[in-house]
N, C-alpha and C positions, 0 to 999 in steps of 0.2 A: 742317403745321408750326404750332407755338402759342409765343410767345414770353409767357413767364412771369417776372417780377420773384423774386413770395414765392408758393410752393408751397400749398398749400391741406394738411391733415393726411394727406388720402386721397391726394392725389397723390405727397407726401411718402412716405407707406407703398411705392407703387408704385416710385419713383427708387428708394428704399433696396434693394428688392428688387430690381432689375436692376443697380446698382451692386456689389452683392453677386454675382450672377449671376457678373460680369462680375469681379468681384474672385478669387473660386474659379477662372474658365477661364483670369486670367493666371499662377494658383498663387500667388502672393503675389509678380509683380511688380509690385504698385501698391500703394499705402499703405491698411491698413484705416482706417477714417474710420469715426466711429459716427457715429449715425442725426443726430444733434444738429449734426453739424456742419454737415451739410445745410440746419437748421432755422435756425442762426444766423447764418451765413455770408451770406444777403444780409438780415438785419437789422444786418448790423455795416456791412457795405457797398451799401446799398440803389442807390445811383446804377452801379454800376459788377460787379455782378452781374445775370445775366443765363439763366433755366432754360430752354432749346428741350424742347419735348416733340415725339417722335412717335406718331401713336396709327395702330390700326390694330382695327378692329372694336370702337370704343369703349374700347380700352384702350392704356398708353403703353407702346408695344413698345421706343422707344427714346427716349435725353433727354443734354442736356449742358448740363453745369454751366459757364459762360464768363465771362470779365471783359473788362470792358472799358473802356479810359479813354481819353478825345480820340480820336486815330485809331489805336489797338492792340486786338490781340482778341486774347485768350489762351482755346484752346480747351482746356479742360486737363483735365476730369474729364467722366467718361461712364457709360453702361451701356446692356444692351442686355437685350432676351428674347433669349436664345440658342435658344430654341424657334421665334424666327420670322426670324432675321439672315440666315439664303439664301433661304429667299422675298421676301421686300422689301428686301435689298441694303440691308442696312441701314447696315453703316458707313459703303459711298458713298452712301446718298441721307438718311444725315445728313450727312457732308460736303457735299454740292452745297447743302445746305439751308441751313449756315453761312458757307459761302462765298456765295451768292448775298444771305444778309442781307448781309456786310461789303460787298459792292460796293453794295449799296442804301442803305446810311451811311456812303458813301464811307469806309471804315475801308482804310486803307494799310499797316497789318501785321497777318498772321495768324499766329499763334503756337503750334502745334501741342503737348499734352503727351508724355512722353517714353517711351511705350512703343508696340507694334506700330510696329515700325521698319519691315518689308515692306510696309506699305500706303502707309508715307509715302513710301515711295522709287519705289513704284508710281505713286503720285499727281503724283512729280515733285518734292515739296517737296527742298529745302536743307537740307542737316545741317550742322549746327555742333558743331565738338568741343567736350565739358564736361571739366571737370577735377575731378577731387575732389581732397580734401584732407583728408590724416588726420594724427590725431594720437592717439595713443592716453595714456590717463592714466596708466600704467605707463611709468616711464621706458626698461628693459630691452625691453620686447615693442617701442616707438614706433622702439629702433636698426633695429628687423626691417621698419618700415614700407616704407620702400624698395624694399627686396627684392619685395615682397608685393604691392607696387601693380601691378604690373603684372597681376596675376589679377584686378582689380577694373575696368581697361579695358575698355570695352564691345566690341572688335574682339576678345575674347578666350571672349567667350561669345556674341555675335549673329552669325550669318555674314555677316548682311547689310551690317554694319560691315569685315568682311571684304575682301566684293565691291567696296564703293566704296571703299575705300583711303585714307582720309580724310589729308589733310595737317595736316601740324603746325602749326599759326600760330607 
């Protein structure tokens, strides 16, 4: 595990391509981000960004992009070699990796970003219901939003939301 502030160009190259990796295997449930956003994102926020790399024959099979301020850690953006993710168990031994920094900086909340539901529910973490909110610019289509929201519900398309039955606050 390498704990990285601001990326180096070469290493930068590397994140972007497993990000991408990693962007293609969720089909486009995770937001394409270009390469820049990587570049500026802890020059805008230097203190409170945060890049874990993992390497693995001199090269970064995996890495996470995290924030973090006082005692929160938002682990939110990732990628992986999906050419090396079942041999080196990757997603859990970058998790143990990030968890085991937050207990070494006494960090009190973990903040998981919000996709692969099955691993977080494996891992034990807590879901909390999101809510969206729509509104469309057309007045006629926004009377239809109603109707409509309910297909945009995550227990409507993840089973795993399903399984746990999540209560309504």
């Amino acid at each position: 595990l390498e704990i990285k502030e601001v990326l180096d160009e070469f290493e930068l190259c590397q994140v972007y391509e497993l990000y991408m990796q990693t962007y293609y295997k969720q089909g486009g449930g995770i937001e394409k981000l270009p390469v820049d956003f990587f570049r500026i994102v802890s020059l805008n926020m230097p203190r409170e960004t945060k890049y874990f790399l993992w390497r693995a024959e001199n090269k970064i099979v995996a890495f996470a992009l995290c924030f973090v301020r006082k005692d929160e850690f938002i682990d939110y953006y990732l990628g992986f070699d999906y050419s090396q993710i079942k041999r080196y168990y990757l997603y859990f031994v970058r998790f143990r990796g990030l968890l085991k920094w937050c207990i070494e900086h006494k960090i009190k909340r973990y903040e998981m970003g919000v996709t692969s539901y099955e691993s977080k529910r494996r891992l034990g973490f807590k879901f909390i219901r999101l809510y969206f909110y729509i509104k469309c610019r057309n007045p006629i289509l926004n009377k239809l939003v109603p109707f409509l929201k309910i297909f945009f519900s995550p227990e409507h398309f993840d089973p795993v939301f399903k399984e746990m039955n999540l209560k309504k606050e």
